[in-house]
C-alpha positions in Angstrom: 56.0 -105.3 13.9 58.4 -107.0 11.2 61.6 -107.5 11.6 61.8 -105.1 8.1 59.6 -102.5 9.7 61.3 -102.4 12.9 64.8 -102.1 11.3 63.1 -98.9 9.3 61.9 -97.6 11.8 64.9 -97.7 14.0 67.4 -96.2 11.4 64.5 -93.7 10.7 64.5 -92.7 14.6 68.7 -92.7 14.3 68.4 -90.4 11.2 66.0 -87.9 12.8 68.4 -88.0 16.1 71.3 -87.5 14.1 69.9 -84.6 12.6 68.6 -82.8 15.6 72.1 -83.3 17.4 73.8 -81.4 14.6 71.3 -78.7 14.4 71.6 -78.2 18.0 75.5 -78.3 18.3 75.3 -75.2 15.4 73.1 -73.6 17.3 75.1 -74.0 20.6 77.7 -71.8 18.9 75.7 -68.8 19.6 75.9 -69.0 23.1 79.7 -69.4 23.1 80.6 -65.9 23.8 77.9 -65.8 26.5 78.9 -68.7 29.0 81.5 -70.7 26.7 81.3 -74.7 25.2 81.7 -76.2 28.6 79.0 -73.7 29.9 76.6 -74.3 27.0 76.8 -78.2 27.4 76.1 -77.4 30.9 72.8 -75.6 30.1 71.7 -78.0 27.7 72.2 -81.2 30.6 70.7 -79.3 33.4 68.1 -78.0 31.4 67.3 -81.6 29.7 67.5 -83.6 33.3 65.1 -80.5 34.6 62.4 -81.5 31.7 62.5 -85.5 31.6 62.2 -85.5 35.8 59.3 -83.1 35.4 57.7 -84.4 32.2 58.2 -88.5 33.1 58.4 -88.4 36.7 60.4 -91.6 37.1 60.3 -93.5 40.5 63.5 -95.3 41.1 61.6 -97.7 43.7 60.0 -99.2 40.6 64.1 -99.9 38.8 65.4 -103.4 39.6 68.6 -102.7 41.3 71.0 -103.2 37.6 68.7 -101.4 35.6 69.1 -98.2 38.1 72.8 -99.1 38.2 72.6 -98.8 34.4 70.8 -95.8 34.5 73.4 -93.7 36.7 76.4 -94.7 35.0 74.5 -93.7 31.4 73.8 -90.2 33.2 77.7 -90.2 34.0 78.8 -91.3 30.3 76.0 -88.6 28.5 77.5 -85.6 30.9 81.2 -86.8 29.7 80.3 -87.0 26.2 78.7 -83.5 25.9 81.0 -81.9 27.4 83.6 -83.2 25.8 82.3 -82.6 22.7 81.1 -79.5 22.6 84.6 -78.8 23.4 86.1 -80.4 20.2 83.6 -78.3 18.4 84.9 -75.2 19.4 88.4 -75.9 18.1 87.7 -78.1 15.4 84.9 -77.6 12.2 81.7 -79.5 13.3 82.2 -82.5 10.2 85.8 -83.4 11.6 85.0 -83.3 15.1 82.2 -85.7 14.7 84.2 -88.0 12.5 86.7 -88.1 15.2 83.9 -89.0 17.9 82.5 -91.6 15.1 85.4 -93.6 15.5 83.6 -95.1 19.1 80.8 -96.0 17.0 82.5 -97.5 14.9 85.0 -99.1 17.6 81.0 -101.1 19.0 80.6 -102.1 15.2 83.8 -103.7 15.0 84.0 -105.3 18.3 80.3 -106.3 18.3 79.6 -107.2 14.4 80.7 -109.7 12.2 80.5 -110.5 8.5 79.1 -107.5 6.9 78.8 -105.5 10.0 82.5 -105.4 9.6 82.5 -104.7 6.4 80.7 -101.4 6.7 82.6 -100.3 9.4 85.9 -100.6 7.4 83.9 -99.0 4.5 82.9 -96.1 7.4 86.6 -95.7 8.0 88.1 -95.1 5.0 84.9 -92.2 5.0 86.0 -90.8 8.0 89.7 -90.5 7.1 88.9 -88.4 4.2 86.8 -86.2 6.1 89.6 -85.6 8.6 92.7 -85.4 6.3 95.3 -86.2 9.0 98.2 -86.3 6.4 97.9 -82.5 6.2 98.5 -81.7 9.9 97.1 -78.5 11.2 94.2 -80.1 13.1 94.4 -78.7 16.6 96.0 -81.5 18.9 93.8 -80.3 22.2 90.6 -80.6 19.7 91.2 -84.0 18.6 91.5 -85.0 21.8 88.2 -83.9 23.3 87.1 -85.5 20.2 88.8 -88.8 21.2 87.7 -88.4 24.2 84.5 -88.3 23.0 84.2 -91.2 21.1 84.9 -93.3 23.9 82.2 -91.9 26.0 80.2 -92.5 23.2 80.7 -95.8 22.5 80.3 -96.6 26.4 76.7 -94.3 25.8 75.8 -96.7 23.0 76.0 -100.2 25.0 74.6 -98.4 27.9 71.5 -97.2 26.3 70.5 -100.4 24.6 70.7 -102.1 27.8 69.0 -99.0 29.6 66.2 -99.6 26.8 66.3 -103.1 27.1 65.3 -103.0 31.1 63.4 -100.3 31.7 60.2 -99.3 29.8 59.2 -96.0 27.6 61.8 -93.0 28.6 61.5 -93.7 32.4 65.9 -94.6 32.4 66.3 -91.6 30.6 64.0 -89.9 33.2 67.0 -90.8 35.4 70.1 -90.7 33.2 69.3 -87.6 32.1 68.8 -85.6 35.7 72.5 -87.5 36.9 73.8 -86.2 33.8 72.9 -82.9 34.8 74.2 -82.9 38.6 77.8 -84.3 37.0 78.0 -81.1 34.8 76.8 -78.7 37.4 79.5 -79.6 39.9 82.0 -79.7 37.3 81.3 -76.5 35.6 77.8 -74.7 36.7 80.5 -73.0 39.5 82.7 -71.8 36.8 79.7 -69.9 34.8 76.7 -69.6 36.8 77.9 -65.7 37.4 77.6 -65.3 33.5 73.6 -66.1 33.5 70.8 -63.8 32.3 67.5 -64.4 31.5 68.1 -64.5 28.0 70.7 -67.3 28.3 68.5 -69.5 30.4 65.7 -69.0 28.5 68.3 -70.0 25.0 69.3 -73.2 27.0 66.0 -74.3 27.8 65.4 -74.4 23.9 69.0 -76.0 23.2 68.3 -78.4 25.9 65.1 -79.5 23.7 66.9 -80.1 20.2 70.0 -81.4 22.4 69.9 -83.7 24.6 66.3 -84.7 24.9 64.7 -85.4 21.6 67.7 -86.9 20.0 68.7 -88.6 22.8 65.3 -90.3 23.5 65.2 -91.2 19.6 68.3 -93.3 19.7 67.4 -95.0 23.0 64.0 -95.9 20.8 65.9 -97.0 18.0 68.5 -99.0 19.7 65.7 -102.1 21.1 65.2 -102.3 16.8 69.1 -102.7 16.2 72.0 -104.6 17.1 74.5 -102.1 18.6 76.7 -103.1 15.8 74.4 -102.2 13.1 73.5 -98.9 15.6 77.6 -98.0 15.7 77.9 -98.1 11.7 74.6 -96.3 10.7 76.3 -93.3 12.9 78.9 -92.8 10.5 76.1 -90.8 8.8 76.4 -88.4 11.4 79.8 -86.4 9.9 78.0 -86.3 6.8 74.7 -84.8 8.2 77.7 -82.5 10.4 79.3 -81.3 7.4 76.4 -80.6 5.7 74.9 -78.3 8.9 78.5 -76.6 8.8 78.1 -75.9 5.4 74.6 -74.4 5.8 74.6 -72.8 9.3 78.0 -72.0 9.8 80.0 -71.6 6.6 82.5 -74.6 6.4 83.0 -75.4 3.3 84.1 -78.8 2.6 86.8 -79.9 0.7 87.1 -82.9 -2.5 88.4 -85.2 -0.1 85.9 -84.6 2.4 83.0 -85.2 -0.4 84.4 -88.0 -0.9 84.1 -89.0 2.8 79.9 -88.1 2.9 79.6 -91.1 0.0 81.8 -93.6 1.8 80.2 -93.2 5.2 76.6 -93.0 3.5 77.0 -96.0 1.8 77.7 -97.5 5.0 74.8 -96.8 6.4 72.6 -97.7 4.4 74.7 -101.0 4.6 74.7 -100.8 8.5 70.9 -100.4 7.8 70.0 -103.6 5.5 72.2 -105.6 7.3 71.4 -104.6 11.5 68.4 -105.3 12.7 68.0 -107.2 16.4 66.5 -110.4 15.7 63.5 -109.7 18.3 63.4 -105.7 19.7 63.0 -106.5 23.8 60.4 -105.4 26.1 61.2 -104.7 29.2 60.1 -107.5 31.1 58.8 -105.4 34.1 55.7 -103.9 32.4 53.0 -105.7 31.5 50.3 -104.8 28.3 48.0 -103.3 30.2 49.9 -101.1 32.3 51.8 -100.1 29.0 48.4 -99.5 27.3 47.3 -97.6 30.7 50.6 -95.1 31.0 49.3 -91.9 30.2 51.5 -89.9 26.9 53.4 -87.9 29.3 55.0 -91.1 30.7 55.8 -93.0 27.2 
C-alpha cells in the first residue's frame, strides 16, 4: 500500500470512528433516566470487553511482556475516558463537550508534530474556542471538568493505542484492553446500578456497546499504524464538528454563528492534519508472520 493510500485510508477509518462515537453517545442519552451516564458508560464497557473476549479470544501467553503491559493500562485509560465523558455530556451539549475533550488531541499534535502539524493544531484551536464560547460564562464548571478530564485520558488513549497497534497484531490488544476496561468500570460503578437492570436495558447496552466502544474503537486502533499520532490528534478536531452536527439532528442543539464558525476552522484542519500525517512506514507487528496472518481465520482479524 502507498504511503497516499494508506494515509486515506487511515483518516477514512478515523472519519467512520468519529462518526459512530457520536451517534452512539446520542443514543446513550436514552438510557439516562434508566441507569444514568456513569451507568450507561458502564454497559457500553462491560458489554464491549464481553464481545471482543468472545469474538477474538486473545491469549495473553502469546503478548510479549510490554505489549500486555500496554494493553492493561489502555483498558485502564478507555474505562477513564468513557466514563468521564459520558459525564460531561450530560451537563454540557454534545459539540462543546467534545471540543473540550479535543483539546488532548490536540495537546499529542502539539507535543508530537512539528512544521505544519503545528500549524493545524493552532488552526484546530482557534475552532474549538468558538465552539465553546468561554467569554460568555454559563458553561457548567463540574461539566467542563469531566470534559478536561477527558481529554487527558484521551490523549494518554491515543499514544497507547498506536503502540498497542504497533505490537500486537489484528484486534487481539483490544481483545484485552477492552475486557480490563470493563472490570475497571464494574467495580467502580456496576455496584451503584446493577439494581436498576431489566432486560430491556441490557439488551439496549449490548447494542450501544456495538456503535460505542467496539467498532469505533477498533477503527482508530486501525487507523493509527497509517498515521503519526500527531497527524491522528489534529484530524480529531473533526470530531466536535461531526458532534454538533449529531446534536443538531438527534437531539435538537442548535448551534450558534460562532460555533459555525468553529465546524470550518476545525475542518480545515483536518483535512490539513490529513495531507500532511501520514507514518512514513505503517508497522507490523513483528510477532506474526505472513502466513499465520494469511491463516487467522476473520473472527480473529
Amino acid at each position: 500500500m502507498s504511503v497516499t493510500t494508506s494515509a486515506r485510508a487511515g483518516t477514512a477509518m478515523a472519519v467512520a470512528a468519529m462518526s459512530c462515537v457520536q451517534l452512539g453517545l446520542a443514543a446513550s442519552v436514552g438510557l439516562f433516566d434508566a441507569v444514568g451516564p456513569e451507568g450507561t458508560a458502564w454497559l457500553r464497557l462491560a458489554w464491549a470487553g464481553v464481545l471482543l473476549a468472545v469474538l477474538v479470544r486473545p491469549r495473553p501467553s502469546a503478548f510479549t511482556r510490554s505489549a500486555l503491559r500496554a494493553c492493561l493500562a489502555l483498558g485502564v485509560v478507555t474505562a477513564a475516558v468513557t466514563i468521564l465523558f459520558i459525564a460531561a455530556v450530560a451537563r454540557l451539549p454534545l459539540g462543546t463537550a467534545s471540543a473540550l475533550e479535543f483539546l488532548g488531541p490536540l495537546g499529542v499534535a502539539v507535543a508530537r508534530g512539528r512544521g505544519r502539524a503545528r500549524l493545524w493544531a493552532a488552526l484546530a484551536a482557534v475552532g474549538v474556542l468558538l465552539l465553546t464560547e468561554p467569554w460568555h460564562g454559563g458553561v457548567d464548571p463540574v461539566g467542563v471538568g469531566y470534559a478536561l478530564g477527558a481529554a487527558l485520558c484521551w490523549a494518554a488513549y491515543i499514544l497507547l493505542t498506536q503502540r498497542v497497534g504497533d505490537e500486537v497484531a489484528g484486534l487481539r490488544g483490544l481483545a484485552v484492553s477492552m475486557p480490563v476496561a470493563g472490570v475497571v468500570a464494574t467495580v467502580a460503578i456496576g455496584p451503584s446500578v446493577v439494581g436498576d437492570l431489566t432486560w430491556s436495558v441490557l439488551l439496549a447496552g449490548l447494542g450501544l456497546a456495538v456503535l460505542l466502544p467496539v467498532v469505533p474503537f477498533a477503527l482508530e486502533l486501525l487507523a493509527l499504524r497509517r498515521l503519526t499520532a500527531a497527524a491522528f490528534g489534529t484530524l480529531m478536531s473533526l470530531e466536535p464538528a461531526i458532534a454538533l452536527l449529531v446534536g443538531l439532528l438527534a437531539l435538537g442543539q442548535v448551534p450558534g454563528p460562532a460555533a459555525v464558525a468553529g465546524i470550518a476552522f476545525v475542518v480545515a484542519a483536518g483535512i490539513g492534519a490529513e495531507r500532511s500525517g501520514t507514518r512514513a512506514e505503517p508497522t507490523a507487528p513483528a510477532a506474526d508472520t505472513a502466513a499465520e496472518m494469511e491463516a487467522r481465520s476473520p473472527a480473529t482479524l
